[in-house]
C-alpha positions in Angstrom: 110.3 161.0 120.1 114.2 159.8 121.0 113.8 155.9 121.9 110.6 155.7 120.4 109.8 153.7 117.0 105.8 154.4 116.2 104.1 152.6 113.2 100.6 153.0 113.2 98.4 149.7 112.0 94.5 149.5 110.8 93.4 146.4 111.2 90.6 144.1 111.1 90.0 140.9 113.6 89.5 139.3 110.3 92.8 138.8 109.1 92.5 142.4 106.9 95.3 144.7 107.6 93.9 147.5 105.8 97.0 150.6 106.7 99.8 151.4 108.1 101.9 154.2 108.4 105.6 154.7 109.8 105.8 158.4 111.5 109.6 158.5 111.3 109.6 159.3 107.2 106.2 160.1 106.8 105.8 157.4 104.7 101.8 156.0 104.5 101.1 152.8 102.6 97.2 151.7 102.3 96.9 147.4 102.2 92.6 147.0 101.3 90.9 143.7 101.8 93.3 140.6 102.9 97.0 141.5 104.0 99.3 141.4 101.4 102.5 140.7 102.1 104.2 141.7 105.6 105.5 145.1 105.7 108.7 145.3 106.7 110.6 148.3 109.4 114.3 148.9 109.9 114.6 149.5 114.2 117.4 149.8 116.8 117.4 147.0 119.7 116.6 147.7 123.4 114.3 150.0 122.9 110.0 149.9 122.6 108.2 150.5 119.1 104.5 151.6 119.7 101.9 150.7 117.6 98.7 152.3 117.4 96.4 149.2 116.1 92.9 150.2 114.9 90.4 146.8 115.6 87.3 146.4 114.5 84.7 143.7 116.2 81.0 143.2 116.3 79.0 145.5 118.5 78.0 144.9 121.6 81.8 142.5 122.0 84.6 143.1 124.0 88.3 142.2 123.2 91.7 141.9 124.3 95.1 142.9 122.2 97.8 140.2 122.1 101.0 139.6 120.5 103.8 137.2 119.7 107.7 137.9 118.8 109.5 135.5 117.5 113.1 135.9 115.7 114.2 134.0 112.8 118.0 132.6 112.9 119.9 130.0 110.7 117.1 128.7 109.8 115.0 128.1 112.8 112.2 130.3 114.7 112.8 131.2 118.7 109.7 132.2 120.1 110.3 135.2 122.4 107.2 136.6 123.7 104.0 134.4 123.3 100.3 135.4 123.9 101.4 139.2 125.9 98.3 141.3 126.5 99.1 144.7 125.1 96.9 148.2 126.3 93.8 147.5 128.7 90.7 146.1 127.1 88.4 147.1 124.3 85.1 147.6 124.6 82.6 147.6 121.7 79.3 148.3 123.6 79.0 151.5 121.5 81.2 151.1 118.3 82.5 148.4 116.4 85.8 150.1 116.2 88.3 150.9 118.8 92.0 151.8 118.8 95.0 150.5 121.0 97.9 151.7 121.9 100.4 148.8 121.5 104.1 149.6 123.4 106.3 146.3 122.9 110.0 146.2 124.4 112.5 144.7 121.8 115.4 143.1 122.9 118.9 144.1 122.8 121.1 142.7 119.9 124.7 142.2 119.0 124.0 142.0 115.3 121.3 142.7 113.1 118.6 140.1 113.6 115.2 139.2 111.8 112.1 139.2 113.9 108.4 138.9 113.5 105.6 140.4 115.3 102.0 139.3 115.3 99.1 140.9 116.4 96.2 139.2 117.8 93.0 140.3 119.0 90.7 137.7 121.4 87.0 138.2 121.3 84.7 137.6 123.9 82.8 135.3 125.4 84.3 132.8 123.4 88.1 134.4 123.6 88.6 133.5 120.2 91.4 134.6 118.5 92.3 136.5 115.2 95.1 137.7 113.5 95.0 141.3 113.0 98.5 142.0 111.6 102.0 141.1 111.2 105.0 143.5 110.8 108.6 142.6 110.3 111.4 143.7 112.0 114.9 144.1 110.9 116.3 144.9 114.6 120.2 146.7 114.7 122.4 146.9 117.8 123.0 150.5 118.5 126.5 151.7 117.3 128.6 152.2 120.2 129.3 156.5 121.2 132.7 156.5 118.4 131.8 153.3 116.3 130.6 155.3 113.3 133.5 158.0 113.6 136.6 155.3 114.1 135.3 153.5 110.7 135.1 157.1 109.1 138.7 157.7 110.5 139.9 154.6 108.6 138.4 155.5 105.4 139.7 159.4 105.8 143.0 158.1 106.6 143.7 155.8 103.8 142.0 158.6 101.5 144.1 161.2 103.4 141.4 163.5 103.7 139.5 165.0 106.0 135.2 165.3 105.7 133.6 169.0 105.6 129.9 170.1 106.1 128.7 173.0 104.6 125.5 174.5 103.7 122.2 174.3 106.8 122.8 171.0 107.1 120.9 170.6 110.6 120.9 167.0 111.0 124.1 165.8 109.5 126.1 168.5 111.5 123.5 166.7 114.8 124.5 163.2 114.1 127.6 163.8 113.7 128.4 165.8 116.7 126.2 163.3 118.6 128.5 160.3 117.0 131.7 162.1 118.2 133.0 162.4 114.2 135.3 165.2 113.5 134.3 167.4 110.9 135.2 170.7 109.7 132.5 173.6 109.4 132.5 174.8 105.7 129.8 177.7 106.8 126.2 178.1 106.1 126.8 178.2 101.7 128.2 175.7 99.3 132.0 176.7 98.8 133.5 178.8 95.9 135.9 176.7 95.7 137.3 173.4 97.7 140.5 172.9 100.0 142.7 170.5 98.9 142.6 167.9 101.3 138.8 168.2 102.1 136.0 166.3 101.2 132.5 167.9 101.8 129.5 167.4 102.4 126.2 169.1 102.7 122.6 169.8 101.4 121.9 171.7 98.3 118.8 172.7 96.1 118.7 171.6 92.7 118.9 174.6 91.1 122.2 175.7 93.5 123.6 171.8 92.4 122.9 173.4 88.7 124.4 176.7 88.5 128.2 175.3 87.9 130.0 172.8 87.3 131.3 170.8 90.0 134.8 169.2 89.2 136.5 168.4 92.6 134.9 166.1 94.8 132.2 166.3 97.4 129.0 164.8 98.6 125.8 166.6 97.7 122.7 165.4 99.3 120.2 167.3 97.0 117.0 168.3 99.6 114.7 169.0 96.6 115.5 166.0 94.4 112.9 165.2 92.2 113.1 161.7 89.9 114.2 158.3 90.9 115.7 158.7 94.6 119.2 157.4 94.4 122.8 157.7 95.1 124.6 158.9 91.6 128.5 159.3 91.7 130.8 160.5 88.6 134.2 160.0 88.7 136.4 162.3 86.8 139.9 163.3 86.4 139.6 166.0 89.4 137.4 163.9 91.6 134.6 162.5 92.6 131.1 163.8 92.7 127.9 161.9 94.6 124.6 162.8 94.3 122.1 161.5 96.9 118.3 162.0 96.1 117.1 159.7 98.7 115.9 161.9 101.6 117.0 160.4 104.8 119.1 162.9 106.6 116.4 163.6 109.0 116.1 160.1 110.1 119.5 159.4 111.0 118.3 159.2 114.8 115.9 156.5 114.6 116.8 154.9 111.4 119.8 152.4 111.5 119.4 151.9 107.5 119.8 155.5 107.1 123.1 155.5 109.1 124.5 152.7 107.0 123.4 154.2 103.6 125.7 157.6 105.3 128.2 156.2 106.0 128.5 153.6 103.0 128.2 156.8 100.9 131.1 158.6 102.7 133.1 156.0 101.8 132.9 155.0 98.4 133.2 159.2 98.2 136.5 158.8 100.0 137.6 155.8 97.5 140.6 156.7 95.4 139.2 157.6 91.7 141.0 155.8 88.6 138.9 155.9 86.0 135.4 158.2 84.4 132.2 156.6 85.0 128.5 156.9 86.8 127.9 154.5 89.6 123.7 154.7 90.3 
């Protein structure tokens, strides 16, 4: 959902995180016994991540959700929010487990800023308190509507080219419509052949990225990659050709880490080549 960040946690009132799972990439780490670390998520400013936060508490209890945001800069910790009730209160008359949905407002930024967020739950009758989880935040102002396409413009101008999609290529030709970048529309198939003053960009399979060799240069973002996700570029006498194997296209909405890894990619493709060599 647009606006929305939702990271599910599994937690215990006993300090035990035991899962968590980030919905934008699908991606589902499992954390048994004692938390182990702190995971870490990548979010935009002014704007409210939800949590759904699975607590577990003797039967028979009942308990309230809490948390804390504090942000870390030079050196020191500003508390932001202290001791905020979150969702409406749990009741363990018939189960020892209950789930909470957990909506917290982040705060606009002007430049990426560290924060941390800590869960508590408060058990009756004694209201005390246990840490059920801690996530950080790496929180990313929103680029402004034609921030991402004037940086691109600077890089295409000194480059003198121009950037081309081709291929499906949903959400690249999305995020860049909705970013206000100019691009022109290569069609639905990888190319024959490239124009001169073009560089393009687009998904391909892995066997399509196989069947010949690609000399001039162009960004391939390979959408069945198997092996070590990475961004792979060979420079040759013709060009430049970048393989990307990490699959983020489709979170370029939600994902500010995403958009820099895009555009940092579009521009070391738009770098003038001088010399042979693979940059992992």
């Amino acid at each position: 959902m647009k606006g929305f960040f939702w990271i599910t946690l599994l937690a215990m009132t006993m300090d035990s995180l035991v899962a968590r799972e980030a919905a934008t990439g699908g991606e589902h780490v499992s954390l048994h016994g004692r938390q182990v670390g702190i995971p870490e998520f990548a979010v935009f400013g002014d704007q409210t991540v939800k949590f759904d936060v699975d607590v577990e508490a003797p039967l028979g209890s009942k308990a309230s959700l809490l948390y804390d945001l504090a942000q870390f800069a030079g050196g020191i910790v500003a508390p932001l929010e202290t001791s905020r009730p979150v969702g409406g209160p749990l009741d363990f008359a018939k189960t020892t487990r209950q789930v909470a949905l957990a909506e917290v407002p982040l705060p606009r930024v002007v430049r990426k800023t560290q924060m941390l967020l800590c869960f508590s739950a408060a058990v009756a009758p004694d209201a005390s308190r246990s840490i059920v989880g801690k996530v950080l935040l790496q929180v990313y102002p929103k680029a402004e509507p034609g921030q991402l396409a004037r940086k691109l413009a600077m890089a295409e101008e000194q480059a003198g080219l121009h950037l081309g999609i081709f291929g499906p290529s949903p959400a690249l030709r999305k995020f860049f419509q909705e970013q206000k970048m100019d691009f022109k529309d290569l069609g639905s198939q990888a190319p024959s052949h490239w124009e001169k003053e073009v560089l393009p960009l687009g998904e391909i399979t892995s066997a399509a990225l196989e069947e010949r060799h690609w000399g001039e240069g162009a960004v391939f973002f390979v959408s069945d990659a198997t092996g070590l996700p990475g961004v792979y570029r060979t420079i040759s006498p013709t060009g430049s050709v970048t393989k990307v194997t990490v699959r983020f296209l489709d979170n370029l909405d939600v994902d500010p880490q995403s958009q820099e890894l895009l555009v940092d990619t579009i521009q070391q493709a738009l770098k003038p080549t001088t010399s042979t060599a693979d940059i992992p």
